[in-house]
GULONU-663398 format. One record per atom (N, C-alpha, C): residue in three letters; atom name; x, y, z. Coordinates in Angstrom, 1 decimal. Atoms other than C-alpha are relative to their C-alpha. Layout:
BEGIN
<rec 'ALA', 'CA', <X, Y, Z>>;
...
// end
This chain:
BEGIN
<rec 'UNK', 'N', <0.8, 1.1, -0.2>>;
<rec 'UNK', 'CA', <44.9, 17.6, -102.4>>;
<rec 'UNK', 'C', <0.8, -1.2, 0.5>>;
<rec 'UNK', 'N', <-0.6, 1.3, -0.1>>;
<rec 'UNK', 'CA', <45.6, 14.3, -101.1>>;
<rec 'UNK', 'C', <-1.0, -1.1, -0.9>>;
<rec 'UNK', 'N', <-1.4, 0.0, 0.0>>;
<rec 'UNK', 'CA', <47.0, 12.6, -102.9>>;
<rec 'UNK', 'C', <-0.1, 1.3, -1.3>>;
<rec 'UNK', 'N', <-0.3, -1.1, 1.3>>;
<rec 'UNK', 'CA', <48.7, 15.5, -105.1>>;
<rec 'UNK', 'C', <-0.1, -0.8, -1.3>>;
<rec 'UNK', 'N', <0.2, 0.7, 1.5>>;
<rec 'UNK', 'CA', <48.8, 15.4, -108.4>>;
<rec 'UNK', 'C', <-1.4, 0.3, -0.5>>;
<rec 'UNK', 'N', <1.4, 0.1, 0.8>>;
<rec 'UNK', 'CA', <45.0, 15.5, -109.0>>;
<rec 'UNK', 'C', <-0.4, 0.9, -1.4>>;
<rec 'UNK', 'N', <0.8, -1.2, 0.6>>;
<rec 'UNK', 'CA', <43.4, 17.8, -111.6>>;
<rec 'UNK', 'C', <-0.8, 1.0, 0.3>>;
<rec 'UNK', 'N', <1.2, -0.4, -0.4>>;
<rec 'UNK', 'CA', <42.0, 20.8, -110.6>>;
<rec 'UNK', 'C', <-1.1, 0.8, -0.8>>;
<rec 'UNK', 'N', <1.5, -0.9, 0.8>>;
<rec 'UNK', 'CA', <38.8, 22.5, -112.4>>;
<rec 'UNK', 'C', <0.0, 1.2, 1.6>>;
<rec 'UNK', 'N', <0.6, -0.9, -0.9>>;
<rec 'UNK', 'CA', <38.1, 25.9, -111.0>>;
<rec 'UNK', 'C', <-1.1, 0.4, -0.9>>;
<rec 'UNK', 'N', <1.0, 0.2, 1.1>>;
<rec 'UNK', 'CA', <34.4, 26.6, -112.4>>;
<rec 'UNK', 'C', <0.1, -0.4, -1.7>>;
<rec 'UNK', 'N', <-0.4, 0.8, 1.5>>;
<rec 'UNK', 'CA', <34.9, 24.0, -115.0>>;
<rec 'UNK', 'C', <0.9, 0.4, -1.0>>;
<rec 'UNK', 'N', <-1.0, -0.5, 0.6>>;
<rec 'UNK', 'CA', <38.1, 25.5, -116.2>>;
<rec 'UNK', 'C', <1.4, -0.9, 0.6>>;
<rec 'UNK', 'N', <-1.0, 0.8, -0.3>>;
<rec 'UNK', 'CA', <41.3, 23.6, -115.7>>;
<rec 'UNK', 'C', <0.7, 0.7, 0.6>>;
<rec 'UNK', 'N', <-1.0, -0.9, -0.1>>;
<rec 'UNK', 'CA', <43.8, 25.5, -113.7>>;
<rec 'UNK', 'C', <1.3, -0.8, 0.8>>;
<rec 'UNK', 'N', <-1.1, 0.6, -0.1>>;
<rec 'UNK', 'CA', <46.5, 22.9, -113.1>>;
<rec 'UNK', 'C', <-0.2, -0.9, 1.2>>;
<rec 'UNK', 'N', <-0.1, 1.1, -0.6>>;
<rec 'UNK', 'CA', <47.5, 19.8, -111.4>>;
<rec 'UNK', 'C', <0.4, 0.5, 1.9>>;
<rec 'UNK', 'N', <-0.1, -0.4, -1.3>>;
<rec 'UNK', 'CA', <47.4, 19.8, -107.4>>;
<rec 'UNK', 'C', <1.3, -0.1, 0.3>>;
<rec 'UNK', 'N', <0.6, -1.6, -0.6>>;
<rec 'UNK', 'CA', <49.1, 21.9, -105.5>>;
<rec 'UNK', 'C', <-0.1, 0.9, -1.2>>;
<rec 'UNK', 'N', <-0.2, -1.0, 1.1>>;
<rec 'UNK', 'CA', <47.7, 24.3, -107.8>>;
<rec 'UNK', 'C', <0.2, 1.3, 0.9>>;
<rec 'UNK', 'N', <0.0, -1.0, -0.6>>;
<rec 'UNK', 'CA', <48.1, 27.8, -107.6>>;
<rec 'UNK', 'C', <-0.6, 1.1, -1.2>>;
<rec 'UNK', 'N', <0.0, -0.7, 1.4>>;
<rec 'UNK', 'CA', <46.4, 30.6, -109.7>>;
<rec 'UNK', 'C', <-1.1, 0.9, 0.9>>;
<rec 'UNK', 'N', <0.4, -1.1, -0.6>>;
<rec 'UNK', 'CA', <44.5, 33.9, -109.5>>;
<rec 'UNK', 'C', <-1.5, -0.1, -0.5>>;
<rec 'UNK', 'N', <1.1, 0.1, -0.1>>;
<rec 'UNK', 'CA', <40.9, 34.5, -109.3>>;
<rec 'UNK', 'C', <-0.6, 1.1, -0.4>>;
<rec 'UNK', 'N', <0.6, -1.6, 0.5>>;
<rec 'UNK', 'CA', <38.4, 37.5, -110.6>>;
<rec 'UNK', 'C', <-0.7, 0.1, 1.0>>;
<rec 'UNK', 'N', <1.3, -0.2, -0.9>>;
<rec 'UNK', 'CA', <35.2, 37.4, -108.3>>;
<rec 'UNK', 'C', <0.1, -0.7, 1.5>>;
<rec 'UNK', 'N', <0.6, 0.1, -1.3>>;
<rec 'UNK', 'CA', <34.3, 37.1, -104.6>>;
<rec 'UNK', 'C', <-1.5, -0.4, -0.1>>;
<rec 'UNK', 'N', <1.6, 0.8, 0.6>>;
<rec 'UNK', 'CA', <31.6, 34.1, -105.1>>;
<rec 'UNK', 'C', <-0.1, -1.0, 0.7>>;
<rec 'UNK', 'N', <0.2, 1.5, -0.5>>;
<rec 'UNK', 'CA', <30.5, 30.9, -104.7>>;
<rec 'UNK', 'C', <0.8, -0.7, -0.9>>;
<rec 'UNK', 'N', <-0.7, 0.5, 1.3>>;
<rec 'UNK', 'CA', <32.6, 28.7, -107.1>>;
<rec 'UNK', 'C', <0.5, -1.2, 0.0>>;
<rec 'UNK', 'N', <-0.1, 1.6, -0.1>>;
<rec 'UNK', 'CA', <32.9, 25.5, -108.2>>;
<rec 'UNK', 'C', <1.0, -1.0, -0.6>>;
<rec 'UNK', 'N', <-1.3, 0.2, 0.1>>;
<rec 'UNK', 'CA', <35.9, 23.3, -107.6>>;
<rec 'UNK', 'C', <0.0, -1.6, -0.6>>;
<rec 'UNK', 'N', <0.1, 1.9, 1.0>>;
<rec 'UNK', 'CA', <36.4, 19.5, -109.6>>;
<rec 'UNK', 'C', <1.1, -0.1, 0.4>>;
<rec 'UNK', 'N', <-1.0, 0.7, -0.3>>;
<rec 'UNK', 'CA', <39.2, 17.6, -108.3>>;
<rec 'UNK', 'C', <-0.3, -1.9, -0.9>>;
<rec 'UNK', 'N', <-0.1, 1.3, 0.5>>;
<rec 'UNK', 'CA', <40.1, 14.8, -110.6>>;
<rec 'UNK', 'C', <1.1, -1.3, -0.3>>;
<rec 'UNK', 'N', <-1.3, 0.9, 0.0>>;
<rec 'UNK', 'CA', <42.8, 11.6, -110.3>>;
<rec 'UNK', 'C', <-0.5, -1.6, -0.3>>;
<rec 'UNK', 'N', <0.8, 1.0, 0.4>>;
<rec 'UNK', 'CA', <42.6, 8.1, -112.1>>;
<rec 'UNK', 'C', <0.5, -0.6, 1.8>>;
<rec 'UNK', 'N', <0.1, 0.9, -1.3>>;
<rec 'UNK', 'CA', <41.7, 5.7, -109.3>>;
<rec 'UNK', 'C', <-0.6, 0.1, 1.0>>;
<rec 'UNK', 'N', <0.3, -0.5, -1.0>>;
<rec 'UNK', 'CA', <40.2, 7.8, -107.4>>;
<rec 'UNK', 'C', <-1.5, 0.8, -0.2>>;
<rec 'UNK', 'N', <1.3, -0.9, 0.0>>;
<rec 'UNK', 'CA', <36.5, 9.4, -106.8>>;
<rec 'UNK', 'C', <0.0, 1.2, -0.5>>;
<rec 'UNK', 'N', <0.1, -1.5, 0.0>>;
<rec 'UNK', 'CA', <35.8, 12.6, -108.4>>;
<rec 'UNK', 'C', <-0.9, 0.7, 0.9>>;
<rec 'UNK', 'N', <0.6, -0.5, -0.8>>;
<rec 'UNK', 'CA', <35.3, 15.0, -105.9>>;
<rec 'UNK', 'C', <-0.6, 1.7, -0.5>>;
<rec 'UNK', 'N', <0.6, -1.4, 1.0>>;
<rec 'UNK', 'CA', <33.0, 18.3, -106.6>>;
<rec 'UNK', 'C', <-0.3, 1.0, 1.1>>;
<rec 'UNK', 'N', <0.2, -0.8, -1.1>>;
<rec 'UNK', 'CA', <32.7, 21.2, -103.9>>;
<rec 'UNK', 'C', <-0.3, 1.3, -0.7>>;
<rec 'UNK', 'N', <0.3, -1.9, 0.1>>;
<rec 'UNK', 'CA', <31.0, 24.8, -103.9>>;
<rec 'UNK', 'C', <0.2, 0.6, 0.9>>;
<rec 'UNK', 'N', <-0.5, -1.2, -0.7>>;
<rec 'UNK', 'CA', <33.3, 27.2, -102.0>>;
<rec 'UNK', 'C', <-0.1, 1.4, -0.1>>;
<rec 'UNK', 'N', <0.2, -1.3, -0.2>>;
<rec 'UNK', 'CA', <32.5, 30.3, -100.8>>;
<rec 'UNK', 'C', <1.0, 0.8, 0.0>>;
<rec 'UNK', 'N', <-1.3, -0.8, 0.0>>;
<rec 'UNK', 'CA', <35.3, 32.9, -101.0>>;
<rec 'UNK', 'C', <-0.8, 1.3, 0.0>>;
<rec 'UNK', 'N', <0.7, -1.9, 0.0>>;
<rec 'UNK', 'CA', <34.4, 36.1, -99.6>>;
<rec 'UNK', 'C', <0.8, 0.7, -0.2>>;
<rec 'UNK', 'N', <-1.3, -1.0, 0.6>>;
<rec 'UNK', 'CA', <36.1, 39.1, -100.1>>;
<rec 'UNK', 'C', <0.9, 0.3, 1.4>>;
<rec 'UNK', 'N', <-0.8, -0.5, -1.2>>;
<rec 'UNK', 'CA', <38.9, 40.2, -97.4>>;
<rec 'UNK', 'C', <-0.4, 1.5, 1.1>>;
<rec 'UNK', 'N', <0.4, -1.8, -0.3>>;
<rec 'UNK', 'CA', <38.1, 43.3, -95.1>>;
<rec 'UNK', 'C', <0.6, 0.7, -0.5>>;
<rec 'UNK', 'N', <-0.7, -1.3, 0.6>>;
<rec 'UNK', 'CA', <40.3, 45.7, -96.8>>;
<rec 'UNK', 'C', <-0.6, -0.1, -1.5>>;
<rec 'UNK', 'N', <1.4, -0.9, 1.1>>;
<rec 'UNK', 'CA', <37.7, 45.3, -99.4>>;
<rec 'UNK', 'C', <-1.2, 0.1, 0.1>>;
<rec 'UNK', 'N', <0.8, -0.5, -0.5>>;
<rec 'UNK', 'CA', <35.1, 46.1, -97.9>>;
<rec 'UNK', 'C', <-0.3, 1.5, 0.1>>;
<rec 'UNK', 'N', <0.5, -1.8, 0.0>>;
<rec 'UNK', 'CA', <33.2, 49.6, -98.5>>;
<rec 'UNK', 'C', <-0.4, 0.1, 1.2>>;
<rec 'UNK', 'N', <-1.0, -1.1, 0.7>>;
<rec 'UNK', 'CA', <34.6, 52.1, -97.1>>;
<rec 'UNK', 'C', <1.6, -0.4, 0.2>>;
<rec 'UNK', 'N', <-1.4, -0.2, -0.5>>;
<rec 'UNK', 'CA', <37.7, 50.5, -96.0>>;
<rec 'UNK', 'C', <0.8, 0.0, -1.0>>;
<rec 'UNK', 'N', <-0.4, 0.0, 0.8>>;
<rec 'UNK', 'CA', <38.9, 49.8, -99.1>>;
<rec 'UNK', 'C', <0.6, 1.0, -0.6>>;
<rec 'UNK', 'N', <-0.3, -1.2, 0.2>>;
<rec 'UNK', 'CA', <39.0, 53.0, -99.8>>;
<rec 'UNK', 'C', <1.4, 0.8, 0.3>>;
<rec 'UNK', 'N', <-1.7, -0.3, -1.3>>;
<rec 'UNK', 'CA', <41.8, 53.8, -97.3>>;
<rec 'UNK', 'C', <1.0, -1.4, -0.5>>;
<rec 'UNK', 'N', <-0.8, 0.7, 0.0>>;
<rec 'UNK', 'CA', <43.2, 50.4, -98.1>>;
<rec 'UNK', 'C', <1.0, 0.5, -1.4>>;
<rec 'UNK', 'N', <-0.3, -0.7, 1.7>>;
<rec 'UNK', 'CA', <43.8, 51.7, -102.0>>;
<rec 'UNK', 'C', <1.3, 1.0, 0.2>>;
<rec 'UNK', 'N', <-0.8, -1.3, 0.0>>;
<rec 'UNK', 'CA', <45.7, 54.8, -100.9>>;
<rec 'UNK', 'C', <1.3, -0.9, 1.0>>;
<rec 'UNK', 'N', <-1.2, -0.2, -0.6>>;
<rec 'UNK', 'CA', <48.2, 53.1, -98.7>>;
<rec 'UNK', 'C', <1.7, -1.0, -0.9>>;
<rec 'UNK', 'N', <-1.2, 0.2, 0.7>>;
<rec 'UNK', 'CA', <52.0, 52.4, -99.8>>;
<rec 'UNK', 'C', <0.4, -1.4, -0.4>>;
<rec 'UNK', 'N', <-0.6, 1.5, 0.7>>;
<rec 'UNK', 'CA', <52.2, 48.5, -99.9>>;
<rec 'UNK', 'C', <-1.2, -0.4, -0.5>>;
<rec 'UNK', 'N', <1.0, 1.3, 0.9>>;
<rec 'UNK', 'CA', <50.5, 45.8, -101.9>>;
<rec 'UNK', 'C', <-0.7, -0.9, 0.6>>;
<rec 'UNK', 'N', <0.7, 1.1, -1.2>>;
<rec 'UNK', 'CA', <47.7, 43.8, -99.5>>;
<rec 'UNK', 'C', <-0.3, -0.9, -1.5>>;
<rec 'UNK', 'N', <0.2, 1.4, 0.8>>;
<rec 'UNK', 'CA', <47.4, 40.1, -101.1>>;
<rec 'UNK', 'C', <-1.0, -0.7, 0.8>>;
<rec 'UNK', 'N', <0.7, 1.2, -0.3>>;
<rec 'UNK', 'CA', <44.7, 37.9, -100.7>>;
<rec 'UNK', 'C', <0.2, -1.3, -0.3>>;
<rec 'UNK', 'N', <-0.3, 1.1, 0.1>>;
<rec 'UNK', 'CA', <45.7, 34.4, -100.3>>;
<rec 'UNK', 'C', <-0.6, -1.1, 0.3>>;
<rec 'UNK', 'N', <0.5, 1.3, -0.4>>;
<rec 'UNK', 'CA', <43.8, 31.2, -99.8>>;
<rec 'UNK', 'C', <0.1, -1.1, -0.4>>;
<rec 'UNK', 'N', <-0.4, 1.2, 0.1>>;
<rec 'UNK', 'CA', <44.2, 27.7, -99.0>>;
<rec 'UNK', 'C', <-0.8, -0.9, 0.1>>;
<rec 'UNK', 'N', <1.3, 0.7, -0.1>>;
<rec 'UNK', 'CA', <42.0, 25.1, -99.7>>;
<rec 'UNK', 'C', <0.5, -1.7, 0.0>>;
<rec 'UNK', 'N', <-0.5, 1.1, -0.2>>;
<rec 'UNK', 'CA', <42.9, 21.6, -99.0>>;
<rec 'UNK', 'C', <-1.6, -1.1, 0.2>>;
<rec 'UNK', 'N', <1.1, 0.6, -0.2>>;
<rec 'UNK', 'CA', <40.6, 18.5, -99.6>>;
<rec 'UNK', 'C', <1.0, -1.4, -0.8>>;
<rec 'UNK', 'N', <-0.3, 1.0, -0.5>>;
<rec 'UNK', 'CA', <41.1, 14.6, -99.5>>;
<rec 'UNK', 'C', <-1.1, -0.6, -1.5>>;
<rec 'UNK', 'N', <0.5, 0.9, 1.2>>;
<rec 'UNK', 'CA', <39.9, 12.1, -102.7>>;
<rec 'UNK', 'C', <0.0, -1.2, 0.6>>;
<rec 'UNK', 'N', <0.1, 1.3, -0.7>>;
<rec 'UNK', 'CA', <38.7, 9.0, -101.5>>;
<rec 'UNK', 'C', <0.3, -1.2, -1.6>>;
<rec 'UNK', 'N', <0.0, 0.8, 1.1>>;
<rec 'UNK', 'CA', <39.6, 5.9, -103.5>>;
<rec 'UNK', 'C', <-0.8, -0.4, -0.9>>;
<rec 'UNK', 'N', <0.9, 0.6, 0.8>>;
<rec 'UNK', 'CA', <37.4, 4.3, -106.2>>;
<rec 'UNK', 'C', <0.2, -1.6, 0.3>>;
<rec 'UNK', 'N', <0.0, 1.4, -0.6>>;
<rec 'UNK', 'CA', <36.1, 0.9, -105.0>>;
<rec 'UNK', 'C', <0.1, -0.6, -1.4>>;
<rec 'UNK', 'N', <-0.2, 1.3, 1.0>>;
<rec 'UNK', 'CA', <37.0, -2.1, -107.1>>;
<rec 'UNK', 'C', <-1.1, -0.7, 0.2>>;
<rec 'UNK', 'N', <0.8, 1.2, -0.1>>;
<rec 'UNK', 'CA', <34.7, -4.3, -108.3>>;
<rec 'UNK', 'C', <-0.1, -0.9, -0.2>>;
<rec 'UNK', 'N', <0.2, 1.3, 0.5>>;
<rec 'UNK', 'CA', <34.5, -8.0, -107.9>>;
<rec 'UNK', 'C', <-0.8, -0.6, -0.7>>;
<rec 'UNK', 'N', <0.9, 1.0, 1.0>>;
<rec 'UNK', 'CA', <33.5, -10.0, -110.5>>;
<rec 'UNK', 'C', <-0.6, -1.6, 0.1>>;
<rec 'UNK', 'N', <0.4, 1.3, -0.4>>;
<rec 'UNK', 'CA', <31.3, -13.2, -110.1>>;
<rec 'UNK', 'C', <0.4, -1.1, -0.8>>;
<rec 'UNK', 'N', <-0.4, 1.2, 0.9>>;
<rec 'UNK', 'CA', <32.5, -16.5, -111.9>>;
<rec 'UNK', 'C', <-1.5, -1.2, 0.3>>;
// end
């Protein structure tokens, strides 16, 4: 995130301060919280499809062969400040 540092929620679960990094179960829609004092909380529903090598039937073939295919994704998103508010005298 800019700026790093933030907190991230992956469906309202904490999974560490930005750049995070962590592993995932399902191929969904899922919902991301980014949170830093000063700054706007921001809330996004990312789609994360699945890769073609899982996709039925290739999968299938992908399974049997000798190396380890990784799914990796990068998601990058921007926190806008929190306005200050003047006070009237």
């Amino acid at each position: 995130s800019d700026p790093p540092g933030s907190d991230v929620y992956f469906d309202d679960k904490i999974v560490g301060k930005s750049p995070a990094s962590f592993d995932f179960m399902w191929y969904a829609k899922h919902n991301i919280r980014l949170e830093k004092e000063g700054f706007k909380i921001l809330e996004v529903k990312e789609l994360i499809r699945a890769p073609f090598f899982m996709w039925i039937p290739i999968d299938l073939v992908s399974e049997t062969l000798p190396i380890s295919l990784k799914d990796i994704r990068k998601f990058s998103y921007k926190l806008l400040p929190k306005e200050i508010q003047k006070t009237q005298n």
